[in-house]
C-alpha positions as CSV (number, residue, x, y, z in Angstrom):
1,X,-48.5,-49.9,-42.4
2,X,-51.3,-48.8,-39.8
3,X,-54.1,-47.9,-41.9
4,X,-57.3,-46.2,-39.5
5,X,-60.7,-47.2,-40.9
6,X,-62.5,-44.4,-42.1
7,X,-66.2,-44.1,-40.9
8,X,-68.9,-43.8,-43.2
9,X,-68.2,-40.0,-44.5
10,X,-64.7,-39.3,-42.9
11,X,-61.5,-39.3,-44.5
12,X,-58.8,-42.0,-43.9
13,X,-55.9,-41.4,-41.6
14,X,-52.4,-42.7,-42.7
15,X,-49.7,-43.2,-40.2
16,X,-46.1,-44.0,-40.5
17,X,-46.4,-47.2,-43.3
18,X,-48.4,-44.6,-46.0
19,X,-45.1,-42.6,-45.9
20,X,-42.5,-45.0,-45.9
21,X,-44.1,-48.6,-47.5
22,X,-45.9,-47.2,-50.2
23,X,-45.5,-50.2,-52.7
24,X,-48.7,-52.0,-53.7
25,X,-51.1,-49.0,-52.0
26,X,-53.6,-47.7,-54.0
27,X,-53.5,-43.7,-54.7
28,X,-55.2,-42.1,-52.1
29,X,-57.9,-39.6,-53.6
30,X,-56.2,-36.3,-51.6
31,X,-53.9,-36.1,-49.0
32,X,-54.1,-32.7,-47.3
33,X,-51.0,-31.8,-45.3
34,X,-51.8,-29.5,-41.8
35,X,-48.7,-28.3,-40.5
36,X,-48.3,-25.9,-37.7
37,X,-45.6,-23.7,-37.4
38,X,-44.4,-21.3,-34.2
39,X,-43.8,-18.5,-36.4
40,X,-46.1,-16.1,-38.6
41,X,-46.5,-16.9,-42.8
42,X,-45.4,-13.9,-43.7
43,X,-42.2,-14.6,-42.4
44,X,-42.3,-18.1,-43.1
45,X,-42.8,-17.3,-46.9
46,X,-39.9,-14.4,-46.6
47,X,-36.8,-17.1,-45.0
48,X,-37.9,-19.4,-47.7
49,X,-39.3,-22.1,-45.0
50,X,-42.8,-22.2,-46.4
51,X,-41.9,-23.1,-49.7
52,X,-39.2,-26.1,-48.5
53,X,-42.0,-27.6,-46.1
54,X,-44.6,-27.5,-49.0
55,X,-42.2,-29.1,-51.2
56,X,-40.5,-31.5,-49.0
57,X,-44.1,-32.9,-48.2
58,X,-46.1,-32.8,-51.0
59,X,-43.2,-33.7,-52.9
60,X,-40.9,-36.1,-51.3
61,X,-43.6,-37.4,-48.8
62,X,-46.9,-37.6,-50.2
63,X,-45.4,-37.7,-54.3
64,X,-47.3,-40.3,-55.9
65,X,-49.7,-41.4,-53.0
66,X,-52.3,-39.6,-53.5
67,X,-53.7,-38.1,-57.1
68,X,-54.1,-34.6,-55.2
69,X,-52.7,-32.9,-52.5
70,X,-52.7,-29.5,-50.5
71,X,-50.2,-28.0,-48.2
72,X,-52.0,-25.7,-45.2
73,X,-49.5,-24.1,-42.4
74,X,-51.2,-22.5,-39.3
75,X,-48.5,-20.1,-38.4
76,X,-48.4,-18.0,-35.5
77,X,-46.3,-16.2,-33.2
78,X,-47.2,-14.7,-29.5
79,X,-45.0,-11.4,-29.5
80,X,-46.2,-7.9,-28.0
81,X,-47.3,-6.7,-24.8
82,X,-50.8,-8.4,-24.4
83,X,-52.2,-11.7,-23.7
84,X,-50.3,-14.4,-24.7
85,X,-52.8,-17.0,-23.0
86,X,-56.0,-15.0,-24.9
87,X,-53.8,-14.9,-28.3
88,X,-53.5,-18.6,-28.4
89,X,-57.0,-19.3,-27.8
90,X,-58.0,-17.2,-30.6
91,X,-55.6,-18.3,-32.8
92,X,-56.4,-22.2,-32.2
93,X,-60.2,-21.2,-32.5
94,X,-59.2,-19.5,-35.4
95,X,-57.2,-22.7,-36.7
96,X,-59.7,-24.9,-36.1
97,X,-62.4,-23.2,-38.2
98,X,-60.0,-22.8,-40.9
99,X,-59.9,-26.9,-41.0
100,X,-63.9,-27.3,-40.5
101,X,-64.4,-25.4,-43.3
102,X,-62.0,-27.2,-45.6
103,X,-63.1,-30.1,-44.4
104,X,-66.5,-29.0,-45.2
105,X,-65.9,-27.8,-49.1
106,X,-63.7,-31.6,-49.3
């Protein structure tokens, strides 16, 4: 298990041991799961693939490591006749005040 030390006011970051060696680890307090997805939620949630990525991780991945955890996808898709360059900078500007934010209200 790799386990980053967390500065004084940041959260931890667990890497590949947290999800497969969890014996004798203490509960984390949250795990928040960021996932990014190349296709918009809307259509995510209507195939069904939003709800089998929430469940497979907070589920089957995070399960019993941490006492709390929340699932956030950042979906997005670059169709239409504009700027495909200008779309994704807004959307990742977009994205990433989205996370300050939540990592704000944390």
């Amino acid at each position: 298990m790799i386990r980053k030390p967390a500065e004084a006011g940041q959260a931890q970051v667990w890497t590949v041991g947290f999800a497969y060696k969890p014996m004798g680890l203490r509960p984390a307090r949250m795990a928040l799961v960021l996932c990014t997805a190349g296709h918009s939620i809307p259509d995510l949630k209507a195939s069904g693939c939003c709800a089998a990525m929430k469940t497979t991780m907070l589920t089957d991945r995070i399960g019993v490591r941490a006492r709390s955890s929340e699932f956030l996808v950042f979906g997005a898709r670059a169709t239409g006749a504009y700027d495909a360059a200008e779309h994704w900078k807004a959307t990742k500007a977009r994205h990433l005040r989205q996370v300050a934010e939540l990592a704000r209200s944390s």
